[in-house]
C-alpha positions in Angstrom: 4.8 3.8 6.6 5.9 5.6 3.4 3.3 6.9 1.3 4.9 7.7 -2.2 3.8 10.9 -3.9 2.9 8.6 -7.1 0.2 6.5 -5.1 -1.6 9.4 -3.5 -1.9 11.2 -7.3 -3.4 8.1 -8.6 -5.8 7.9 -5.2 -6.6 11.8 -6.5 -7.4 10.7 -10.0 -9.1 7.7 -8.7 -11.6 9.9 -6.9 -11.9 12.9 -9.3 -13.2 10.2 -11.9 -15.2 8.9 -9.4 -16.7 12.3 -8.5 -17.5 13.0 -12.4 -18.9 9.7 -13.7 -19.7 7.2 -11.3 -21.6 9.1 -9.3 -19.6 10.1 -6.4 -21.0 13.1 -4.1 -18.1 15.2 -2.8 -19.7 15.1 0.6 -19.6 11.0 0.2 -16.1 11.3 -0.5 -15.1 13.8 2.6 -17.0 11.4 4.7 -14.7 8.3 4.3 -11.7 10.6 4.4 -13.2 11.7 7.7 -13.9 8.1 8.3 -10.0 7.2 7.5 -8.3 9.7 9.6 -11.0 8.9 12.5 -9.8 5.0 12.1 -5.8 6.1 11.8 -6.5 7.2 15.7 -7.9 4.1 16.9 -6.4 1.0 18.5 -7.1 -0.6 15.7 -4.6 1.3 12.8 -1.9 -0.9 14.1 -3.9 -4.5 12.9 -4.9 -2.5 9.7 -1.4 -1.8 9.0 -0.1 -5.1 9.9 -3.1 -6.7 7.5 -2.1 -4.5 4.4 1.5 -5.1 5.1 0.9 -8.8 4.6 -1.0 -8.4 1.7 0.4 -10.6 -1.3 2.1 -7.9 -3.5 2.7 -5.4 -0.9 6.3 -5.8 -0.4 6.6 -5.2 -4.3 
């Protein structure tokens, strides 16, 4: 899966704004990306994938 540079800067933004004004702890935030990169190892990133590939709107 290609990940375009444009979606990870807005994923960036998304979580600096997050961190500043809705209350987001940095340690809350390295959790889940913790969490995500644990879950990418598993047998089940294959049936994630599949499920967000067959998302309406993904192919766009």
């Amino acid at each position: 899966m290609q990940i375009s540079l444009s979606l990870v800067l807005a994923f960036g933004i998304m979580v600096v704004l997050l961190i500043r004004f809705g209350g987001l702890r940095v340690l809350h935030a390295i959790i889940c990306t913790l969490f995500g990169f644990l879950l990418a190892a598993t047998w089940l990133a294959p049936q994630i994938q599949q499920f967000l590939t067959n998302l309406p709107g993904a192919g766009k």
